[in-house]
C-alpha positions in Angstrom: -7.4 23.6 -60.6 -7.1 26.6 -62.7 -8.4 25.6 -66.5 -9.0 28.9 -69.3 -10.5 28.0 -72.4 -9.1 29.0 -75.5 -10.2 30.4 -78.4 -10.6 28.3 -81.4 -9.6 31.2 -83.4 -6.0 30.4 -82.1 -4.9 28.3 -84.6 -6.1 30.1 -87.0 -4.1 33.4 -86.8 -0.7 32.6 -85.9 1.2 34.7 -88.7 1.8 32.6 -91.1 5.2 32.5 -94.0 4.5 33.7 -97.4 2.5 31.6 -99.3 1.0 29.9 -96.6 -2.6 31.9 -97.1 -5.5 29.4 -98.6 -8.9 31.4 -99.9 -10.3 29.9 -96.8 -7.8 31.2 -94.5 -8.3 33.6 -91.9 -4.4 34.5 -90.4 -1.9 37.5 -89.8 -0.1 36.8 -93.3 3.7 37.8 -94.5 2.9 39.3 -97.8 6.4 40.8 -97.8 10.5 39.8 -96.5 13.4 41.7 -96.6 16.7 41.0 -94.9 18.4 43.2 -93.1 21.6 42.6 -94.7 19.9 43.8 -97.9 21.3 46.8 -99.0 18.3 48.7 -98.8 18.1 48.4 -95.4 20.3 50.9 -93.1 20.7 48.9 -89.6 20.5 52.7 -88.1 17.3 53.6 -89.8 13.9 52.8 -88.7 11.8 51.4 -91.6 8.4 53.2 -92.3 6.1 52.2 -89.2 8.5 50.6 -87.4 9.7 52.9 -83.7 12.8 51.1 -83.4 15.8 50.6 -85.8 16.8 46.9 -86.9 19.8 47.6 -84.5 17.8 48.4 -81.5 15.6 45.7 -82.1 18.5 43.2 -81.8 19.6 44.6 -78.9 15.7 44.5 -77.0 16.0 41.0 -78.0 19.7 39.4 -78.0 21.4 38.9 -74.7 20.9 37.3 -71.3 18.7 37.8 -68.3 18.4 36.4 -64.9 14.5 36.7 -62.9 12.5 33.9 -61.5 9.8 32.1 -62.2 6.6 32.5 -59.9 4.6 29.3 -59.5 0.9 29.2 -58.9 1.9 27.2 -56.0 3.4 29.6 -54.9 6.7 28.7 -55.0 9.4 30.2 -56.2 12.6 29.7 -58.1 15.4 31.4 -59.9 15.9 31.5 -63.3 17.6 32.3 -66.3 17.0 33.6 -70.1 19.8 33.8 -72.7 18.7 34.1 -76.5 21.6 34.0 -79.2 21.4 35.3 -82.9 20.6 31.8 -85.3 20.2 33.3 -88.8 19.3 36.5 -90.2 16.8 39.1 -88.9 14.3 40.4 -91.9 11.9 42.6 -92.0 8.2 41.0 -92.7 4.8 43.3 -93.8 1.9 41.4 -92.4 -2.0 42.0 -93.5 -5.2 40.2 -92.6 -6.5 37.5 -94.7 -10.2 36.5 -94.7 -12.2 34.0 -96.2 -14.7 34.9 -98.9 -17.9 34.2 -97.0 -16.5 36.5 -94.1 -16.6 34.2 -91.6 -14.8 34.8 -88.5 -13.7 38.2 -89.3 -15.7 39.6 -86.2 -13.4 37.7 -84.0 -10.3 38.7 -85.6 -10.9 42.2 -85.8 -9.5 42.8 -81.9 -6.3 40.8 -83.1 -3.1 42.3 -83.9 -1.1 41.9 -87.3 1.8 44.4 -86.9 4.5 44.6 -89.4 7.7 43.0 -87.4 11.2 42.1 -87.4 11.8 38.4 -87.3 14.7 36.9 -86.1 15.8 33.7 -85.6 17.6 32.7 -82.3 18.7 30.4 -79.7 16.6 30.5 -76.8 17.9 29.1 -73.4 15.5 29.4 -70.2 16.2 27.5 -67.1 14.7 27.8 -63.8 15.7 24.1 -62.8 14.2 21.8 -61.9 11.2 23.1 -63.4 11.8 24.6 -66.6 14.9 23.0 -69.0 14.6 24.7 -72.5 17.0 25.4 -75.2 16.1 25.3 -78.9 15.6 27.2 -81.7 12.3 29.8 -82.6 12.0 33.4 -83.8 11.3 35.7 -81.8 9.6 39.1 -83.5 9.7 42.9 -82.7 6.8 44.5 -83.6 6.5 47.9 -85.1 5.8 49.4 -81.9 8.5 47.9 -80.4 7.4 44.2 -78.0 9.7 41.4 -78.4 8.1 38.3 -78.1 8.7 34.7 -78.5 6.8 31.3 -78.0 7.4 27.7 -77.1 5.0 25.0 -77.1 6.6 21.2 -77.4 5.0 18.0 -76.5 5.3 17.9 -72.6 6.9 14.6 -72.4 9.7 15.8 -74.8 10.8 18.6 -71.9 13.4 17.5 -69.4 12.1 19.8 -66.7 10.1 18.7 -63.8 7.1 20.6 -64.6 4.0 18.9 -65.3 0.2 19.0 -64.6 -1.2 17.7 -61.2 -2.9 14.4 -61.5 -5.7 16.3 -60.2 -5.9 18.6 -62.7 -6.0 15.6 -65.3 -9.4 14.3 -64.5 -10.3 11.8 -66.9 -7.0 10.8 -68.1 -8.4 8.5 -70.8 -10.1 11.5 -72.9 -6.1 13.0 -73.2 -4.6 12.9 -76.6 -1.7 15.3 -76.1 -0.4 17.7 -73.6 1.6 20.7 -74.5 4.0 23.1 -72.9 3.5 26.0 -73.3 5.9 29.1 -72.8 5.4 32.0 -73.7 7.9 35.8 -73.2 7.7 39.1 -74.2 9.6 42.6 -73.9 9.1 46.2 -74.3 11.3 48.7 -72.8 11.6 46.9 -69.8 11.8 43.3 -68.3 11.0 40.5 -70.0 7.8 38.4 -68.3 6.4 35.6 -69.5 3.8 32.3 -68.7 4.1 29.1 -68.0 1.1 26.4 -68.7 0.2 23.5 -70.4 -2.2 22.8 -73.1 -4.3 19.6 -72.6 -6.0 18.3 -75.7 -9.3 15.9 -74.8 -11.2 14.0 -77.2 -14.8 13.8 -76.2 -16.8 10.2 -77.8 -15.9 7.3 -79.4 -13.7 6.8 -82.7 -15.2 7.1 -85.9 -18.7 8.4 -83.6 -19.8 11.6 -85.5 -20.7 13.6 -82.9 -17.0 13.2 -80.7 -15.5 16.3 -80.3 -12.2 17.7 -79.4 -11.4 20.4 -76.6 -8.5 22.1 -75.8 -7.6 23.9 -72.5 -5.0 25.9 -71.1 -3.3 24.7 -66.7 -1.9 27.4 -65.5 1.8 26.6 -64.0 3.2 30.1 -63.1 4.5 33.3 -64.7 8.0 34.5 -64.9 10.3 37.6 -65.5 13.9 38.4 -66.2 15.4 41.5 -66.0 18.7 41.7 -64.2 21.6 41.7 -67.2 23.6 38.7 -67.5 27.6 39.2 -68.1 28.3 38.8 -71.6 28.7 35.5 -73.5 
């Protein structure tokens, strides 16, 4: 059984819409949004900061892919990734918020908060029987240039055949939920991308005031895709 534990901080620094900052909030915040389609914005022309244009961010991000998926079993299987444009791309400027009294700011400081495209798409991935996704996220192009998307959905929503070893869910009364998780990301190169699942345990009895919750991260593979896929 392979089990990493995460970082608290997690949930706290997902970048967040505008408005979404409390005075207690520590998070990679949108301050600012502006569509691409605005006429201030040239689809040619890089904004400040930014290495790529709106154009050849789309492009890094938009199209399909065919790879495989490498489990930690390992077995392997093929698979493939097609995202489609959904809405509008924008352009967001992020900055760090932090709470008044400082606290956990030392353990955001290594974290990044680039300004980024966001775009909204269709994501397909498939590498049946074990993966079976196709919904809607946004995946983001940084400044410097990654693509990156994530997926995490209630396990027992996914159609796909992968799931946790009962082995690797020892106590299987202290589970409240169990996540997929998916993750992908893209420079100049191939996509790659992991696999896992997020088991959430509660530790003591209801309403005891020393139960505590954990959260913890199965490995199920990693995967890449890089060979083009013929046009849709």
């Amino acid at each position: 059984m392979r089990i990493a534990w995460l970082l608290p901080l997690a949930a706290l620094v997902a970048c967040t819409g505008i408005g979404d900052g409390g005075p207690n909030l520590v998070a990679c915040l949108v301050d600012e949004e502006l569509a691409v389609v605005d006429p201030s914005v040239d689809p040619n022309v890089a904004p400040p900061g930014f290495t790529l244009t709106p154009a050849e961010a789309l492009s890094r991000s938009v199209g399909g892919w065919s790879g495989r998926l490498d489990r930690v079993d390992d077995a392997q299987v093929d698979l493939t990734l097609q995202i489609d444009v959904a809405g509008t791309m924008t352009v967001q400027r992020r900055s760090w918020q932090t709470p008044p009294n400082g606290r956990l700011v030392g353990a955001a400081a290594g974290l990044d908060c680039e300004d980024t495209y966001a775009l909204p798409v269709t994501i397909t991935l498939a590498a049946p029987p074990d993966i079976d996704l196709a919904l809607e996220r946004i995946v983001t192009i940084t400044a410097s240039g990654i693509a990156h998307f994530d997926v995490r959905i209630d396990e027992a929503d996914h159609p796909g055949s992968a799931t946790p070893s009962p082995e690797e869910l020892h106590d299987p009364a202290e589970i409240s939920s169990i996540d997929l998780l998916v993750d992908g990301r893209r420079g100049d190169g191939a996509w790659s991308g992991d696999v896992g699942f997020g088991i959430e345990r509660r530790h003591g009895a209801d309403g005891d005031p020393d139960a505590s919750v954990s959260y913890a991260f199965i490995d199920y593979g990693s995967w890449t895709a890089s060979t083009g896929l013929p046009a849709r």
